[in-house]
C-alpha positions in Angstrom: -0.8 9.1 0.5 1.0 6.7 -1.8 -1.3 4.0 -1.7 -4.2 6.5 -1.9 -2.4 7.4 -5.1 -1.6 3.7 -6.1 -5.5 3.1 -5.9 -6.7 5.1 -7.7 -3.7 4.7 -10.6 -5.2 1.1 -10.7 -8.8 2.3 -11.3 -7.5 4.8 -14.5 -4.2 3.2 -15.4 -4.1 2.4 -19.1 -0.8 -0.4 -18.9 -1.3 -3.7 -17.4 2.7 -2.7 -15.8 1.7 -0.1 -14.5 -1.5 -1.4 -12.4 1.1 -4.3 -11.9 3.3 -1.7 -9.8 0.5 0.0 -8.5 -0.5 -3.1 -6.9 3.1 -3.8 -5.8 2.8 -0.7 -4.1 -0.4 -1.1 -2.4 0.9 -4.3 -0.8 3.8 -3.2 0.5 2.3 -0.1 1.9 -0.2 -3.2 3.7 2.3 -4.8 4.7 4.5 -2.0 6.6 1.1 -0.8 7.9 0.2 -3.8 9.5 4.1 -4.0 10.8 3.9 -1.1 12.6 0.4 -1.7 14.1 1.8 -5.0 15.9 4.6 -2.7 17.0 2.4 -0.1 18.2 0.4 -2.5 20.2 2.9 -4.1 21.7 4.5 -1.3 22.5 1.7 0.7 24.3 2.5 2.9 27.9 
């Protein structure tokens, strides 16, 4: 949901700090995704 948010904040956002955080955001987001997709893999029943 946030990075849904984030994305779209980056198409329409008028500051350059704001798209800055936005992108922060989305990254982070990517990041913790991808975290917990190597956990859920490796932690398959």
């Amino acid at each position: 949901m946030g990075n849904e948010m984030s994305r779209e904040f980056l198409k329409q956002g008028k500051t350059p700090q704001m798209k800055q955080l936005a992108q922060k955001i989305i990254d982070q987001q990517e990041k913790e995704i991808k975290e917990l997709e190597a956990w859920q893999n490796k932690n398959k029943q």
